[in-house]
Legacy VTK file of the C-alpha trace (Angstrom):
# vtk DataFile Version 3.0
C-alpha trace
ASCII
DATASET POLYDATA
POINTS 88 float
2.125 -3.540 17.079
4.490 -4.939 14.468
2.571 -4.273 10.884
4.529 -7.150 8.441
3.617 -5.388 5.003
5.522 -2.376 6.191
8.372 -4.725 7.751
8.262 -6.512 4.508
8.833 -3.743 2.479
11.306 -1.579 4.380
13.169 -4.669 4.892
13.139 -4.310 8.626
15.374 -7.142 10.216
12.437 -10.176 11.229
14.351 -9.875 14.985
12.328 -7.065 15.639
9.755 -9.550 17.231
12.295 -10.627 19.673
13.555 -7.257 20.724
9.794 -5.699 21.310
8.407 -9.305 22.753
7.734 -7.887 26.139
5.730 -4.593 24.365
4.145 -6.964 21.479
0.314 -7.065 21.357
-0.840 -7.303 18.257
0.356 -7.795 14.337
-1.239 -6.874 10.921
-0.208 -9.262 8.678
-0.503 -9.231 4.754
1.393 -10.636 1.699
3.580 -7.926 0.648
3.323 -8.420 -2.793
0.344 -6.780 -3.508
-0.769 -6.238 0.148
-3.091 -9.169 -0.315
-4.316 -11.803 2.129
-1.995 -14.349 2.717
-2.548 -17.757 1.551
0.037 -19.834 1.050
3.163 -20.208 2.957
5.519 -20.526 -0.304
4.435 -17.817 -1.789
6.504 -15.443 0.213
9.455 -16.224 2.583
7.259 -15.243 5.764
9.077 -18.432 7.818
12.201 -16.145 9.370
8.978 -13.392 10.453
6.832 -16.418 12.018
9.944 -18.059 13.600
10.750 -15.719 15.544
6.808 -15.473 16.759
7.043 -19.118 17.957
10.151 -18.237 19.580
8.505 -15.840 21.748
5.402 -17.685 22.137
3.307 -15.249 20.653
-0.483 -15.504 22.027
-1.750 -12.130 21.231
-4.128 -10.853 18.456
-2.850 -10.648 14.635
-5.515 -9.607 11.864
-4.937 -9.579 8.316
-4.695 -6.132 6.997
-5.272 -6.863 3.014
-7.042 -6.823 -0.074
-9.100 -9.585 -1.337
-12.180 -9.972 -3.903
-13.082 -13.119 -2.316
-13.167 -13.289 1.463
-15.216 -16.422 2.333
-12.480 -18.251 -0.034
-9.178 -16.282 1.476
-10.394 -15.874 4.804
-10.176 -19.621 6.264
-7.049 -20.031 3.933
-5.164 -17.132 5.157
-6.118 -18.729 9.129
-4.984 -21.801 8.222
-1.661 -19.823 6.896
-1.243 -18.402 10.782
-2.100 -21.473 12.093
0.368 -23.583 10.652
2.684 -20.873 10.930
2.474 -20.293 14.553
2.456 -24.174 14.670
-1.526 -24.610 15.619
LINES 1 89
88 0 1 2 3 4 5 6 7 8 9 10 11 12 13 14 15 16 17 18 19 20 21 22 23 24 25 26 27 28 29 30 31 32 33 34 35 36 37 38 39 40 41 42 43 44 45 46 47 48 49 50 51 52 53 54 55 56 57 58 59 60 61 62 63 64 65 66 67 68 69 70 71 72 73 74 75 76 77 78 79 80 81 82 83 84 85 86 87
């Protein structure tokens, strides 16, 4: 499990995802500043992180491990986020 907040924030090299792609199963994902659902793709430089996902092929779960105050609003945003992301 690769958690991105905590990659985020100990500035843990994004290549990670290559190196454990064999052991990889699932990844939390939130937006590190302020641990909140992601819902943009400009709003943080999450491209390098989701790169190297599609490089791998990544099929496996991810969930969103974040605060929001609104989830029927941030909820289909932040999928379309990993969608696009992931190329989907």
């Amino acid at each position: 499990m690769i958690d991105f907040f905590h990659l985020s924030r100990e500035h843990e090299d994004p290549a990670i995802v290559v190196r454990a792609a064999s052991r990889l199963r699932h990844i939390h994902l939130a937006n590190p500043e302020g641990r909140v659902f992601p819902l943009a793709y400009d709003e943080y430089d999450y491209e390098p992180f989701f790169a190297n996902l599609r490089n791998i092929a990544y099929d496996q779960r991810i969930s969103i491990e974040a605060s929001t105050t609104d989830l029927q609003r941030d909820g289909p945003r932040a999928i379309a986020l990993v969608r696009r992301a992931l190329g989907r």
